[in-house]
C-alpha positions as CSV (number, residue, x, y, z in Angstrom):
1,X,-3.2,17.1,-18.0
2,X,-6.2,16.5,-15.7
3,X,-9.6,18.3,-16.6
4,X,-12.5,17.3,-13.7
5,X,-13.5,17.3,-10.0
6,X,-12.4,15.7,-7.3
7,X,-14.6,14.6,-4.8
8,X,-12.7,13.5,-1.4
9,X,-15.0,11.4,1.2
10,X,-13.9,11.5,4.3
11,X,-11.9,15.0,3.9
12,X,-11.4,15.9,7.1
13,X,-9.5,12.4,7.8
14,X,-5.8,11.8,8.4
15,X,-5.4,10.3,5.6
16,X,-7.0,13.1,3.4
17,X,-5.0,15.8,5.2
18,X,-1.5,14.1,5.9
19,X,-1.4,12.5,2.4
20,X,-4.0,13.0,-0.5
21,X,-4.3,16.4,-0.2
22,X,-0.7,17.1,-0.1
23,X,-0.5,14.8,-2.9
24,X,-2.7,17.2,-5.1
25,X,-1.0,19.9,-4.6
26,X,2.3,18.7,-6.0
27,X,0.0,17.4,-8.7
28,X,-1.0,20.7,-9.2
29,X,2.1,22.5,-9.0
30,X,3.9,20.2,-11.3
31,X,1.6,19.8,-14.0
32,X,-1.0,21.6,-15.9
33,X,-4.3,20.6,-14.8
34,X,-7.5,22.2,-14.3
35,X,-9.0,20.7,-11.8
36,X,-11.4,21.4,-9.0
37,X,-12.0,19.4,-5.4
38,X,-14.4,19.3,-3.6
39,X,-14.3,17.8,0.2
40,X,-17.0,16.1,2.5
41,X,-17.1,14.9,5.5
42,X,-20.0,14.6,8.7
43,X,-18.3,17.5,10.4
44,X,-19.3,21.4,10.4
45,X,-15.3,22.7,9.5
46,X,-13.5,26.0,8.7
47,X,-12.0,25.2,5.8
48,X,-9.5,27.6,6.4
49,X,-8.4,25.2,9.2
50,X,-8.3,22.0,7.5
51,X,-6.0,23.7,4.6
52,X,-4.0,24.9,8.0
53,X,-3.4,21.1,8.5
54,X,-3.0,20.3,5.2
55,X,-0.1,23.1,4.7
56,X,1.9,21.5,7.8
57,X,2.0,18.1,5.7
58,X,3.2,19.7,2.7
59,X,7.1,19.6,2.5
60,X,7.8,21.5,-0.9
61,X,5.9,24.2,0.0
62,X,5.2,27.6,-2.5
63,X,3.4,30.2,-1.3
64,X,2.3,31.4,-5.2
65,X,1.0,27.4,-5.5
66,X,-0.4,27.2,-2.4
67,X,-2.8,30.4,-2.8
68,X,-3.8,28.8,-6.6
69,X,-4.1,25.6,-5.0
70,X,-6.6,26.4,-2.0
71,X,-9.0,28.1,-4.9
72,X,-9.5,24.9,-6.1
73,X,-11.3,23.6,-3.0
74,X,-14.5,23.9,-1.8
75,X,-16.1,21.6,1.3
76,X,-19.7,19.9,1.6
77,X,-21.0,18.9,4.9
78,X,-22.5,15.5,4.4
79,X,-24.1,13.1,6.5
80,X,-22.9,9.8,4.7
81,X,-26.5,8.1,5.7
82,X,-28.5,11.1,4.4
83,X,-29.6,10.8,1.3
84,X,-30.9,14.0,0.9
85,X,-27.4,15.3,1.4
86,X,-26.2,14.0,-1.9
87,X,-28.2,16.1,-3.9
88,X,-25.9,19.2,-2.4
89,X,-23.4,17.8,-2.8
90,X,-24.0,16.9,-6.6
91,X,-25.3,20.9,-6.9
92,X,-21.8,21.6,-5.8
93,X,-19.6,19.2,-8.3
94,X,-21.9,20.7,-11.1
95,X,-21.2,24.2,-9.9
96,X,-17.2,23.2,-10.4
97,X,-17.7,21.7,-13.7
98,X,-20.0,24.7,-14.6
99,X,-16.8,27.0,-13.7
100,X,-14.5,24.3,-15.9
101,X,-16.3,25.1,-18.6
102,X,-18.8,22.1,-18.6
103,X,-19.3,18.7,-18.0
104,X,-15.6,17.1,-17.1
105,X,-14.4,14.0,-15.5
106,X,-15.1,12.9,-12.0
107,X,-12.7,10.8,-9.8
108,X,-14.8,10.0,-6.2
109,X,-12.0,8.9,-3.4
110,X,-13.8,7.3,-0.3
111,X,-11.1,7.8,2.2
112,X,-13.6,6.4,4.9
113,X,-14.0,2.9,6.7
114,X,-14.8,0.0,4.5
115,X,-18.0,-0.5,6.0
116,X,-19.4,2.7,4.2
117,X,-18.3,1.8,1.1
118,X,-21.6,-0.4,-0.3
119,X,-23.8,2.7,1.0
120,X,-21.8,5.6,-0.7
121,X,-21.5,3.6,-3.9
122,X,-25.2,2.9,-4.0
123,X,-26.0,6.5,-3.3
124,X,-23.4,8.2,-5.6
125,X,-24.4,6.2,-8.6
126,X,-28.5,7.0,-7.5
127,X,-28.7,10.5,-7.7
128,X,-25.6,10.0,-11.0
129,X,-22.6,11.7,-9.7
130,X,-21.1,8.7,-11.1
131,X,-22.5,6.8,-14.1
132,X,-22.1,3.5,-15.1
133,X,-20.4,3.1,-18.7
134,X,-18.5,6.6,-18.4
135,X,-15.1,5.5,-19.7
136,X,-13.7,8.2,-21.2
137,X,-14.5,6.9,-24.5
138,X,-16.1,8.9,-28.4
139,X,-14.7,12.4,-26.4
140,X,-16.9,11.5,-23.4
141,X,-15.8,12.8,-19.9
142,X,-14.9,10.1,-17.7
143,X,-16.2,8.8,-14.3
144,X,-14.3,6.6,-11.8
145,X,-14.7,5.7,-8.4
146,X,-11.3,4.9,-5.8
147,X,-11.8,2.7,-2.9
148,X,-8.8,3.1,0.0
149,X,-8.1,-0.2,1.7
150,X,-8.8,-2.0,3.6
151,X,-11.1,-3.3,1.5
152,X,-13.5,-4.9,3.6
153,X,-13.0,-5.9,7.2
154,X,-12.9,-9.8,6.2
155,X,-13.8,-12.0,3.0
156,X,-17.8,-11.3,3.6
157,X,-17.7,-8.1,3.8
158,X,-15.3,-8.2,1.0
159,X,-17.3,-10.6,-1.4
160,X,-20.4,-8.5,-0.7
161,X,-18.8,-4.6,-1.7
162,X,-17.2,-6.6,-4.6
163,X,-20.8,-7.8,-5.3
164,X,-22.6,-4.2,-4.7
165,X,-20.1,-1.9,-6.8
166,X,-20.1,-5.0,-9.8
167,X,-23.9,-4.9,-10.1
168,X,-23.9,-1.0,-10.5
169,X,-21.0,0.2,-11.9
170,X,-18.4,-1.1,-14.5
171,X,-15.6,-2.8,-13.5
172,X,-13.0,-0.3,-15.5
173,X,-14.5,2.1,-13.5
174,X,-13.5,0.6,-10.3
175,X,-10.1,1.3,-8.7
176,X,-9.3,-0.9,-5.3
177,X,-6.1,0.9,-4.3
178,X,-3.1,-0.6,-1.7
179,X,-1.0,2.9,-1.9
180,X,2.1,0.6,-1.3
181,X,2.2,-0.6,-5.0
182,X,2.6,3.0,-6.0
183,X,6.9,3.2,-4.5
184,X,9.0,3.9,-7.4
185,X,11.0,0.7,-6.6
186,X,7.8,-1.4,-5.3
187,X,7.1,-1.4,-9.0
188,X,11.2,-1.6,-9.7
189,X,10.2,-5.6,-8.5
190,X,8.9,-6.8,-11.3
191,X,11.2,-4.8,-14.0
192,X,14.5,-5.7,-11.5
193,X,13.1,-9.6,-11.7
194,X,11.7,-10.1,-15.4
195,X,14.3,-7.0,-17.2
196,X,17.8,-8.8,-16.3
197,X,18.5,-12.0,-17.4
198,X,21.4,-11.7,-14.4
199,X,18.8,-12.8,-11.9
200,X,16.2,-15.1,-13.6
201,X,18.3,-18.0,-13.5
202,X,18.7,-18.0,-9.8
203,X,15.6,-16.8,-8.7
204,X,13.9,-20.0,-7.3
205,X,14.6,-22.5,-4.3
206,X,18.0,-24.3,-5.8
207,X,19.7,-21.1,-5.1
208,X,17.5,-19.0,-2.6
209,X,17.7,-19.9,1.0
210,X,14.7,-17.5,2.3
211,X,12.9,-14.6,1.7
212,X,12.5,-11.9,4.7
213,X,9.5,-9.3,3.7
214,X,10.2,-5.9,6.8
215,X,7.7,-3.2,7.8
216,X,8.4,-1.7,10.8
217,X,7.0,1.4,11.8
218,X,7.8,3.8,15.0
219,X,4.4,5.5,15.0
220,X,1.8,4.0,17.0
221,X,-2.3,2.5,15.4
222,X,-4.2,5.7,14.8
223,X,-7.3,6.2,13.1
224,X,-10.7,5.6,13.7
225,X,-11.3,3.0,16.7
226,X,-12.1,0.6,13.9
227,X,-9.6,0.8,12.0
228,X,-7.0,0.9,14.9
229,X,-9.7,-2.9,15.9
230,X,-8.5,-4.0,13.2
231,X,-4.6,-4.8,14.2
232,X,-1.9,-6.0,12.1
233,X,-3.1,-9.2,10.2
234,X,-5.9,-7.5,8.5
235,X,-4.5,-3.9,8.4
236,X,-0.9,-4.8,7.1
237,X,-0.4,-8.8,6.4
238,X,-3.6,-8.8,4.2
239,X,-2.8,-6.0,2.3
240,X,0.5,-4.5,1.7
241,X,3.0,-7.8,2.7
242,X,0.7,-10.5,0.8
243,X,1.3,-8.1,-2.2
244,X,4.9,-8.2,-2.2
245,X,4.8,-11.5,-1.4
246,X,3.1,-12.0,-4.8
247,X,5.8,-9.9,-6.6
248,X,8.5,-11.6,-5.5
249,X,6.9,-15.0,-6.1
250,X,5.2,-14.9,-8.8
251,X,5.9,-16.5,-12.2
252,X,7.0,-14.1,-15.5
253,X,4.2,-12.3,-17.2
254,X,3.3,-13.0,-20.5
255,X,3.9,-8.7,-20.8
256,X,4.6,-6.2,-18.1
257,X,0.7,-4.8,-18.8
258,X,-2.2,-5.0,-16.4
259,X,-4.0,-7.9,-16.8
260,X,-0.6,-9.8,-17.4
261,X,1.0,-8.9,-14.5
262,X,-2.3,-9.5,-12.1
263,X,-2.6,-13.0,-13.8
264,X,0.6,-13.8,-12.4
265,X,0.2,-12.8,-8.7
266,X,-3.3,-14.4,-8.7
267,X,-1.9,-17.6,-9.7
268,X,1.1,-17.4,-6.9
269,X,-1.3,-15.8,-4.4
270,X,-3.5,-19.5,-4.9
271,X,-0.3,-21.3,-4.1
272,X,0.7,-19.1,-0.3
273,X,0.3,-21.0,2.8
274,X,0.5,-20.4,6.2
275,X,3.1,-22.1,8.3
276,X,3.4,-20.3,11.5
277,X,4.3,-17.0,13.7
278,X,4.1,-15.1,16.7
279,X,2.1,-12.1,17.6
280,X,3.2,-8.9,19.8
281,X,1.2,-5.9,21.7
282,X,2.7,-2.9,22.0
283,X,2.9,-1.6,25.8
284,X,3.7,1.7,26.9
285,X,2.0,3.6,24.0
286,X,-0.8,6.1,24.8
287,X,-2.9,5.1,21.9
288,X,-1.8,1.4,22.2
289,X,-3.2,1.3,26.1
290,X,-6.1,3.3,26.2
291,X,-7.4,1.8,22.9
292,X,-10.8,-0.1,22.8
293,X,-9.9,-3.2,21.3
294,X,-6.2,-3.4,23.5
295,X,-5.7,-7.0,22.9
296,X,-5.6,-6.3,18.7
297,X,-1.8,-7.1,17.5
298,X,-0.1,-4.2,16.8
299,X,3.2,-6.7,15.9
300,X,3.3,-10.1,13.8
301,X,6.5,-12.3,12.2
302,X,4.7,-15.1,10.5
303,X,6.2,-17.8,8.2
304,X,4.8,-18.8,4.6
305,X,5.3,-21.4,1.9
306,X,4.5,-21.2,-1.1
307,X,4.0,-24.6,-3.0
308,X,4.7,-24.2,-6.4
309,X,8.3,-26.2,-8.0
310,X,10.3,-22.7,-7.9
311,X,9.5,-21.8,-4.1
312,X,9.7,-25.6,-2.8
313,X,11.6,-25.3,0.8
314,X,11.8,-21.9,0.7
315,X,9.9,-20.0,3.5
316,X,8.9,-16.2,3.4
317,X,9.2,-14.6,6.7
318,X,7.3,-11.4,7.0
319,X,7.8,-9.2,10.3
320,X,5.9,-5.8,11.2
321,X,4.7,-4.1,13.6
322,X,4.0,-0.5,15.2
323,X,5.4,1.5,18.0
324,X,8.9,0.1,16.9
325,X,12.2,1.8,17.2
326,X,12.5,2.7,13.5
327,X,10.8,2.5,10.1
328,X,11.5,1.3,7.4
329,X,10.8,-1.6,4.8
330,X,12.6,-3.8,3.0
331,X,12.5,-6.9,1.2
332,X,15.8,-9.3,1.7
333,X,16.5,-12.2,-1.2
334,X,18.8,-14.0,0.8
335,X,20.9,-16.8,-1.3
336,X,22.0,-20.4,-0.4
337,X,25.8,-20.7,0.5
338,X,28.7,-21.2,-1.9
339,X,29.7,-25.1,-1.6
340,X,33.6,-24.7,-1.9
341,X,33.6,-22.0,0.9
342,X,30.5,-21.9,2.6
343,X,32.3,-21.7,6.1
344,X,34.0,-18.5,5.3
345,X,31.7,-16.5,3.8
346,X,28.8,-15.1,4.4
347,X,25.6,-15.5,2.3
348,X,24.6,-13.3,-0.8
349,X,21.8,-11.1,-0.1
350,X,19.5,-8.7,-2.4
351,X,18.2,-6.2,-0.5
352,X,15.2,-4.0,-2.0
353,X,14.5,-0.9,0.4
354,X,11.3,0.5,0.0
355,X,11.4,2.9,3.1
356,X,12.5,5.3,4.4
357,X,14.5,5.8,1.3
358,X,14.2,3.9,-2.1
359,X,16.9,1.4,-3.7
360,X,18.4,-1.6,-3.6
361,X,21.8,-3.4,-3.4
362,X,23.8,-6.6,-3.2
363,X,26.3,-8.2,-0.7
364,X,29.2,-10.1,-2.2
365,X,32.1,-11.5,-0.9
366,X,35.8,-10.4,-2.0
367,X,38.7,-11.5,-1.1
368,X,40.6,-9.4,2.0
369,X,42.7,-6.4,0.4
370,X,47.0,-7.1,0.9
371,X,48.0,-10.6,1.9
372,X,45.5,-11.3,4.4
373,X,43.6,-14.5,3.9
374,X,39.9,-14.6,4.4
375,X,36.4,-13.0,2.8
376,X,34.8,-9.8,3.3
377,X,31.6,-9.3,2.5
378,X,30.9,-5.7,0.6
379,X,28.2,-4.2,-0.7
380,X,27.0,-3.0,-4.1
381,X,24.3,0.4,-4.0
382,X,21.7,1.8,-6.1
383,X,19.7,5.1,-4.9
384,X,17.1,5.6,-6.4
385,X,16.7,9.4,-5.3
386,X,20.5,9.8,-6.2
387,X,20.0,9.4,-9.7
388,X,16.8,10.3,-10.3
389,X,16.1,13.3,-8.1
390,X,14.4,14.2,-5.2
391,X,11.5,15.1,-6.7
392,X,10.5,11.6,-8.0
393,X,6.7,11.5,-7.2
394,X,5.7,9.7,-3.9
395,X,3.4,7.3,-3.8
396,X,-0.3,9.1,-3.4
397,X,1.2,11.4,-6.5
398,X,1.9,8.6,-8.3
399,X,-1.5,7.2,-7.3
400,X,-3.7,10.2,-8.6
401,X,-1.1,10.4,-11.4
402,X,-1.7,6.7,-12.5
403,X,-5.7,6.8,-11.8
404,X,-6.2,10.1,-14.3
405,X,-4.0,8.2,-17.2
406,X,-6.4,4.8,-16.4
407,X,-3.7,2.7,-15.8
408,X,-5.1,0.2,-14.0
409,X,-1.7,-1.8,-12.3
410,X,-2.8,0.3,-9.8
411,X,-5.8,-1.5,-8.9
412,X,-6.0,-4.5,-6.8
413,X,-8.5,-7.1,-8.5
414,X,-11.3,-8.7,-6.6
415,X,-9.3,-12.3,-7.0
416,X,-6.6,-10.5,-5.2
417,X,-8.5,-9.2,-2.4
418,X,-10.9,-12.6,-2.0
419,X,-7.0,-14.8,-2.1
420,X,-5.4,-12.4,0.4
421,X,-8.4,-12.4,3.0
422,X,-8.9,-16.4,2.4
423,X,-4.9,-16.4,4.0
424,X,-4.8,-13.6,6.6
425,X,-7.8,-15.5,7.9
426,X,-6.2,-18.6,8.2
427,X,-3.6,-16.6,10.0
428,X,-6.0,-15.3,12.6
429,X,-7.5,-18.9,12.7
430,X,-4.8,-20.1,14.6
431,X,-5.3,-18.5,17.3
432,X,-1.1,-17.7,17.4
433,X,0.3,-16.7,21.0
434,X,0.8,-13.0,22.1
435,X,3.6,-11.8,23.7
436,X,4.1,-8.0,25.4
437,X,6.7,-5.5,23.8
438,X,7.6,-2.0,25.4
439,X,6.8,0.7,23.0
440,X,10.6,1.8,21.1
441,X,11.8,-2.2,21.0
442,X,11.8,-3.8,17.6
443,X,9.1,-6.4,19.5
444,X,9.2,-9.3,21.5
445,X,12.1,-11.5,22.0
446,X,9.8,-14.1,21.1
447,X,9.7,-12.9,17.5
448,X,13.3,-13.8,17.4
449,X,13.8,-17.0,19.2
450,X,10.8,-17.6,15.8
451,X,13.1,-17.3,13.2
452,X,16.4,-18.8,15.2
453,X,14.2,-21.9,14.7
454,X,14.3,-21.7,11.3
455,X,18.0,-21.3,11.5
456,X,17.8,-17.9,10.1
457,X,17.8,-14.0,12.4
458,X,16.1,-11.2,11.1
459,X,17.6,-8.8,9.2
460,X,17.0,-5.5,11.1
């Protein structure tokens, strides 16, 4: 049960209305909370409108829940770079605790580009809408401060947000999110790895061939202009893929907690190279051609190493991209041959999909039904959504969900952030080649004649 205030920056964004708000409301709806939000944003909106946007994003949709839901919101105009606006805006969030019954916890979400993020934090913690030190602790309201990614636009910008928000606030108070971390079977790595002994002893470069890390997407950059600038190494690689990377390379935690868990993908994370890749534009997309940065990637399949005794030989190919013909993501654990029949069968591969729906499964080969001779190769399921519902909380539920309780395996550390940058700017360092792709294509041929050198073909 969440007792506060909200306070969403950068309300009127896609990103607020597609997916956080939506998010609270099946918060709301499916537990008791008494909470209140309150949006801001530069523009002068009818909020009417904006909960008009908010209601077409919503697919389990209550009338009774929406009408309790949209009394909880009230909107602030604010000017980001105006300091005198804060002070409204704190009148406001006082107003909602006032009608709470008093001082509650606060939970800021900047949902705006990184370069904002050293000025709101500065001004938010100057006139006290959030104070340093309030953790929740002796019956005290707590106050905690989520930061979207990217976070930063490189490692500078990076290192000096880390070094603003450290100086002023405390560190427990901090949340550096990557939504991505928050699917149900995302987490499912760690607990499929480290919970069953059936895959410990195989799980390192005597029996793995490669690992293939896929997330394709059909829709096309949107955003702000900078964040659609940004392109694919720093939007995606540097983020979400370096991430999974890290959970399926890393070493076993001491424990499944926190601080255990981050330990270990800090230490793998130290140990990722770079090895090579190719880069794609998207051509034929509206959004794609009349962008103002046209010549940022919206497509990359890169190769890594990782350089530890487990991973030796063993590359991690990561492919994605925008304006494809289909989404989804997946992670492939594709196994070394059998020796004794390596030339009829095909390989064993664990498959962990992520998107569009959640699960994972295993090929194995069988021998052909009757008197035939020969292999087939057959496949073992799990869905997730089959056993556990439909209703299983997505990922920005999960997020607020996991935020309110404090559990912090949802935040991203600064060594995280400062390892994945040092790499996806190695990646942009080599200046890789570009290659055309017609909007609806899974991209460039080039991207495949990449991994056919490797001896392997992606699996999509």
């Amino acid at each position: 049960m969440f007792n506060g205030v909200i306070v969403l920056f950068g309300v009127t964004g896609n990103l607020a209305t597609h997916k956080l708000l939506p998010a609270l409301y099946a918060l709301a709806r499916r537990a008791k909370s008494n909470f209140k939000i309150v949006g801001c944003a530069l523009e002068s909106i009818d909020l009417k409108e904006l909960l008009e946007l908010v209601k077409a994003n919503i697919k389990d949709f209550d009338q009774e829940s929406w009408k309790s839901f949209c009394k909880k919101i009230v909107y602030q105009q604010l000017d980001f770079t105006d300091q005198t606006g804060y002070s409204l805006l704190l009148e406001k969030v006082v107003k909602c605790e006032q009608e709470l019954g008093g001082a509650s916890n606060r939970l800021l979400y900047f949902s705006v580009p990184p370069q904002l993020f050293d000025l709101l934090t500065r001004s938010v913690v100057q006139i006290s809408l959030v104070k340093s030190g309030m953790l929740g602790e002796g019956g005290q309201p707590w106050h905690r401060i989520v930061y979207e990614k990217p976070f930063g636009l490189n490692h500078a910008m990076a290192d000096q947000i880390n070094k603003t928000i450290e100086e002023i606030i405390d560190e427990q108070q901090i949340f550096r999110v990557d939504h991505y971390l928050l699917h149900e079977i995302v987490n499912n790595i760690v607990h499929v790895r480290f919970a069953n002994r059936l895959f410990d002893p195989a799980w390192n470069a005597k029996n793995i061939d490669h690992v293939q890390i896929v997330m394709l997407e059909k829709s096309c950059p949107e955003g702000d202009a900078v964040t659609r600038q940004m392109g694919t190494i720093k939007d995606v690689v540097q983020s979400h893929l370096l991430q999974l990377i890290a959970l399926v390379a890393m070493e076993q935690p001491n424990c499944l907690g926190n601080d255990s868990v981050r330990e270990s993908k800090i230490q793998v994370m130290s140990k990722v190279e770079f090895m090579d890749g190719v880069l794609g534009i998207a051509r034929g997309c509206k959004t794609c051609d009349d962008s103002d940065s046209p010549d940022s990637e919206t497509f990359a399949a890169l190769s890594f190493s990782i350089d530890t005794p487990r991973w030796q030989g063993v590359p991690f190919f990561v492919v994605t991209g925008k304006c494809l013909e289909k989404k989804e993501t997946m992670i492939h654990i594709v196994f070394k041959p059998t020796g004794c029949s390596s030339d009829l069968t095909k390989p064993n591969i664990l498959t962990l999909q992520i998107a569009p729906d959640e699960g994972f499964s295993v090929s194995l080969n069988v021998q052909k039904p009757g008197m035939a001779e020969g292999f087939e190769s057959v496949t073992m399921d799990y869905c997730h959504k089959c056993i556990f519902g439909a209703m299983t909380p997505k990922a920005y539920e999960s997020l607020f969900d996991n935020i309110i309780r404090g559990n912090r395996l949802v935040s991203v550390g600064r060594d995280e952030i400062c390892q994945a940058w040092d790499i996806a700017e190695k990646v942009l360092e080599r200046s890789l080649s570009m290659f055309d792709y017609q909007h609806g294509q899974n991209g460039p041929q080039e991207a495949q004649e990449f991994i056919k050198r490797s001896g392997g073909e992606w699996l999509i």
